[in-house]
C-alpha positions in Angstrom: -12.9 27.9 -19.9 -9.7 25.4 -20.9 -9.0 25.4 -24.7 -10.4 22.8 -26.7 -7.1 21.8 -27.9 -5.3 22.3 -24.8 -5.0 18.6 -23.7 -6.8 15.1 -24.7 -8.5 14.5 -21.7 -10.4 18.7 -22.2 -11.0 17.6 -26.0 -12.4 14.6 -25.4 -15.3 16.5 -23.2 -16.4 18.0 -26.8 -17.3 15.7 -29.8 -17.7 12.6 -27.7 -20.4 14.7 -26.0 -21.9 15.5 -29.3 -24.2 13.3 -30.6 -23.6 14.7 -34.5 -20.3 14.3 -33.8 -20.5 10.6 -32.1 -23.4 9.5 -34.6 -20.9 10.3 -37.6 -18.1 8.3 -35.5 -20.9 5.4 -35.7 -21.3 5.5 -38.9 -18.4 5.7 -40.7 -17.6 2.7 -38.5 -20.7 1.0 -40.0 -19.5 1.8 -43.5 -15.9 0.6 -43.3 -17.5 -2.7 -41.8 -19.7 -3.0 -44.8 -17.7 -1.8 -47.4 -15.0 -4.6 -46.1 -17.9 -7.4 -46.1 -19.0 -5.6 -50.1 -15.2 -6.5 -51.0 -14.9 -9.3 -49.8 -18.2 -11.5 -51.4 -17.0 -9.4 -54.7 -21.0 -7.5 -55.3 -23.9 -6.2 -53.6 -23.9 -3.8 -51.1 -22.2 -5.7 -48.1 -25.2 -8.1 -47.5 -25.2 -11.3 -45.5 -27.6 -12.6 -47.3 -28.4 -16.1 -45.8 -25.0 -16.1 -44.2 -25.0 -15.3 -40.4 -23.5 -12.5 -39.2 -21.0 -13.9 -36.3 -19.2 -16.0 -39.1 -18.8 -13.3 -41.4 -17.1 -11.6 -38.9 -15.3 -14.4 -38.0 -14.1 -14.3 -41.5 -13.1 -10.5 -41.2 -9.4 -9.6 -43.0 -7.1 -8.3 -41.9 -6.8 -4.6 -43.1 -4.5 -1.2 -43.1 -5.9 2.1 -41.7 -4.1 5.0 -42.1 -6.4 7.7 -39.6 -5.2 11.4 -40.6 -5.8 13.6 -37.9 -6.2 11.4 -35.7 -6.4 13.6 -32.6 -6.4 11.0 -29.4 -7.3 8.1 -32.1 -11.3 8.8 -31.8 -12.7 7.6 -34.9 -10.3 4.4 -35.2 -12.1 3.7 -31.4 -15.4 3.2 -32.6 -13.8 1.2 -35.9 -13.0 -1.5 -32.8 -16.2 -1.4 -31.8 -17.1 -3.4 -35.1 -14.0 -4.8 -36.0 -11.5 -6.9 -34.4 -8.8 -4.4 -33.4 -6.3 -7.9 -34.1 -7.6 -7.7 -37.4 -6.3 -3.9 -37.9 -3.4 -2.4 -39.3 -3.1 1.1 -38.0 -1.2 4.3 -38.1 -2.3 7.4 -36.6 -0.8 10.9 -37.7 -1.5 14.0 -36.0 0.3 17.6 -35.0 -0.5 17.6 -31.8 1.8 16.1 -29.2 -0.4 15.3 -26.1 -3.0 13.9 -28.7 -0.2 11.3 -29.9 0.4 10.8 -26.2 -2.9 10.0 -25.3 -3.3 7.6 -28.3 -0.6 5.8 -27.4 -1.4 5.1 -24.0 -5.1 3.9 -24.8 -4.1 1.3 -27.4 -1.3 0.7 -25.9 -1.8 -3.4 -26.0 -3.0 -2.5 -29.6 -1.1 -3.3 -32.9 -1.7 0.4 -33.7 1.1 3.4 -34.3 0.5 6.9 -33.6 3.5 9.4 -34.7 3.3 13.7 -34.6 3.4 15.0 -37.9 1.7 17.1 -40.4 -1.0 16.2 -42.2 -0.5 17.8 -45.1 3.0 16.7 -46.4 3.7 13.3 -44.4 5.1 10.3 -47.0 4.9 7.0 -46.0 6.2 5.0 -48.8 3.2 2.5 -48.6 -0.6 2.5 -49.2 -3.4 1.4 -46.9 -6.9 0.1 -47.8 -8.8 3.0 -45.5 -8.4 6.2 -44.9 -9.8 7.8 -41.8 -10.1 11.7 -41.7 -12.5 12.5 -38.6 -13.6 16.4 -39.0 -10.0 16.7 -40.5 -11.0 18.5 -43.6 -11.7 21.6 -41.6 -9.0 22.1 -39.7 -6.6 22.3 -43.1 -6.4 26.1 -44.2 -8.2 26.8 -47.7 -5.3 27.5 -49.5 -4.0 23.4 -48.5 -7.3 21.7 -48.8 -6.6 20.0 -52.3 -3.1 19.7 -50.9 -4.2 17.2 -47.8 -6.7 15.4 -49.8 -4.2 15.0 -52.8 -1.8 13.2 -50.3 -4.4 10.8 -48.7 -4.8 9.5 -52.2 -1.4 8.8 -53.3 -1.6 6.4 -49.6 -4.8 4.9 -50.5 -4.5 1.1 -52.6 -5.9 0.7 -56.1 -9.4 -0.5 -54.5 -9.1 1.5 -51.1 -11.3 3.9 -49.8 -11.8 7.2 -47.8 -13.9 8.0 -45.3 -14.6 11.1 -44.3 -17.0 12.7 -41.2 -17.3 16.7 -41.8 -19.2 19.4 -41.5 -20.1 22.2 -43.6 -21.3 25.4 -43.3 -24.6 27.0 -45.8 -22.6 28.3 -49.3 -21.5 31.8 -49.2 -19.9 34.6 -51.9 -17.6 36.7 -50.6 -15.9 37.7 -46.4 -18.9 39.2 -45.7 -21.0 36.4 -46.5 -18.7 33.4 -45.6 -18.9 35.2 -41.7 -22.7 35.2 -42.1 -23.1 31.5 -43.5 -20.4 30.7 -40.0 -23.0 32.5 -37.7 -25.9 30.3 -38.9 -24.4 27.4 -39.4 -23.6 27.5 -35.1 -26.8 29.2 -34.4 -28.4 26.4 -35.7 -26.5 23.8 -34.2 -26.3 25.4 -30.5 -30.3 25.1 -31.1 -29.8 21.6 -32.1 -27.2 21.0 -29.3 -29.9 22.9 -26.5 -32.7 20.2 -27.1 -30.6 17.6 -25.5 -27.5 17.0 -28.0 -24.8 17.9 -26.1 -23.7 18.2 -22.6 -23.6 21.9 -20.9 -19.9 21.6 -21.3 -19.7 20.5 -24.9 -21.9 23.2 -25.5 -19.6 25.6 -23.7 -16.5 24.5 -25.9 -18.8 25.1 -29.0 -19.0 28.9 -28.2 -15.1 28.4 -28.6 -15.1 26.6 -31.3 -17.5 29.3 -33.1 -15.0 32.2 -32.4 -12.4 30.6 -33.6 -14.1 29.7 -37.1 -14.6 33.7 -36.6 -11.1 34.3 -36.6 -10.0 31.5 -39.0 -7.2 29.8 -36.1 -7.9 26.3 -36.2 -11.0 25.9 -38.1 -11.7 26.4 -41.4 -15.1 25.2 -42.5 -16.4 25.8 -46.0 -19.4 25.0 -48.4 -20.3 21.4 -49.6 -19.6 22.7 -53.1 -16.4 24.1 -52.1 -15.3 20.7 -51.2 -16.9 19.0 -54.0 -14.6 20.8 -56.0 -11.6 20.1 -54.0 -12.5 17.0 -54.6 -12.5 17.4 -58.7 -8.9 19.1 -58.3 -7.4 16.0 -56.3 -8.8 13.6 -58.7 -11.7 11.9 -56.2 -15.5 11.2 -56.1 -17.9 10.4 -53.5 -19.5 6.8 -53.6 -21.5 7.3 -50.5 -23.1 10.7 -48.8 -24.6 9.7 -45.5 -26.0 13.1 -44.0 -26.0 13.2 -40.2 -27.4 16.1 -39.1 -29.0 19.1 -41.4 -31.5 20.9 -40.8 -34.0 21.9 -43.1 -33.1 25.6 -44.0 -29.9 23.8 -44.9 -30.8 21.5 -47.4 -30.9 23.5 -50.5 -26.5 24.2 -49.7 -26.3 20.4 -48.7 -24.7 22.3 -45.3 -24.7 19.8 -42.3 -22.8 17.1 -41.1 -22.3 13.9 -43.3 -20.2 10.4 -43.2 -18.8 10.4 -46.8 -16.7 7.4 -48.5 -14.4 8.4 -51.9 -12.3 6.8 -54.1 
């Protein structure tokens, strides 16, 4: 079996043939869109009201997207889906070369840059009104959580917002523990995944992806209240918690996948 992270084309045969993974792309879509249209009328929740949608959007912005992460530009896809990609200011940062590659060649007639860099310590000298991290959160090793989401702050404006697809695993205590909370948290989704959520070969590269959270090399899920209090250190708060997928043994640990958006 070819690594996930061997080369776009092999890693775009796993989350887009997810559906937790393409319903949180969706969504956090949906919530930049709103949250643009909430702005822009100055209350509410990003209601038309008795305005019609095709002129709002007509009316649409223009706005700055930094997408950390990015991989082969994913997430800031399915942000064109609802918002005029002439409209959108974007950079794309990510480690991997042939992901950059990739993301350049399918927005190529797009105003959007894509440069290789790290995540962690990149300084742009400029601020942007959203931040896209796309199940970025868990590939940033413990010890530089608060580090990455630190950074993404001092590049978000006064009034910008983050918005965040992850997933978490049940809460755990100690090694022993964290391992079991890794082991449930994929037993459950490759049950999720067997009832016609993924493709046979996106359920393949989840066996991968489940050794290596074993073995700590490339992922590095935690707990909902870990990251809440990652959050606390870096000086940020959730305004909205949409929760994709959890099942119900998971509820109590809020362990799952979710669409967040923090300021």
């Amino acid at each position: 079996m070819a690594s996930l992270y061997e080369s776009a084309d092999q890693y775009l045969k796993g989350p887009e043939c997810m559906r937790m993974e393409v319903d949180m792309w969706h969504a956090g879509a949906s919530l930049l869109l709103q949250e643009v249209i909430r702005k822009q009328r100055g209350s509410g929740f990003g209601g038309l009201y008795g305005n019609l949608g095709l002129k709002a959007k007509r009316e649409l912005p223009i706005i700055s997207i930094l997408d950390v992460c990015c991989g082969p530009g994913n997430f800031l896809n399915y942000v064109t889906l609802v918002y005029d990609f002439n409209k959108i200011e974007a950079l794309g940062i990510d480690i991997n070369d042939q992901f950059i590659e990739n993301a350049k060649k399918r927005f190529k007639k797009s105003i959007f840059s894509f440069i290789t860099g790290d995540a962690i310590g990149y300084q742009f000298g400029k601020r942007f009104d959203f931040i896209l991290a796309g199940s970025a959160y868990h590939h940033i090793e413990d010890e530089n959580k608060v580090k990455f989401i630190t950074n993404m702050r001092k590049h978000l404006k006064e009034n910008g917002r983050i918005i965040m697809c992850e997933n978490f695993i049940p809460e755990y205590s100690n090694v022993a523990s964290k391992r079991d909370a890794i082991n449930r948290f994929y037993k459950a989704l490759k049950i999720y995944f067997s009832t016609g959520n993924a493709t046979p070969e996106a359920i393949d590269i989840l066996e991968e992806v489940h050794q290596l959270e074993l073995t700590g090399e490339k992922e590095h899920k935690v707990s909902f209240a870990e990251f809440e209090q990652d959050l606390n250190k870096s000086g940020l708060e959730i305004v909205v918690d949409r929760i994709i997928w959890q099942p119900k043994e998971f509820r109590q640990s809020n362990a799952g996948s979710h669409v967040l958006m923090l300021r």
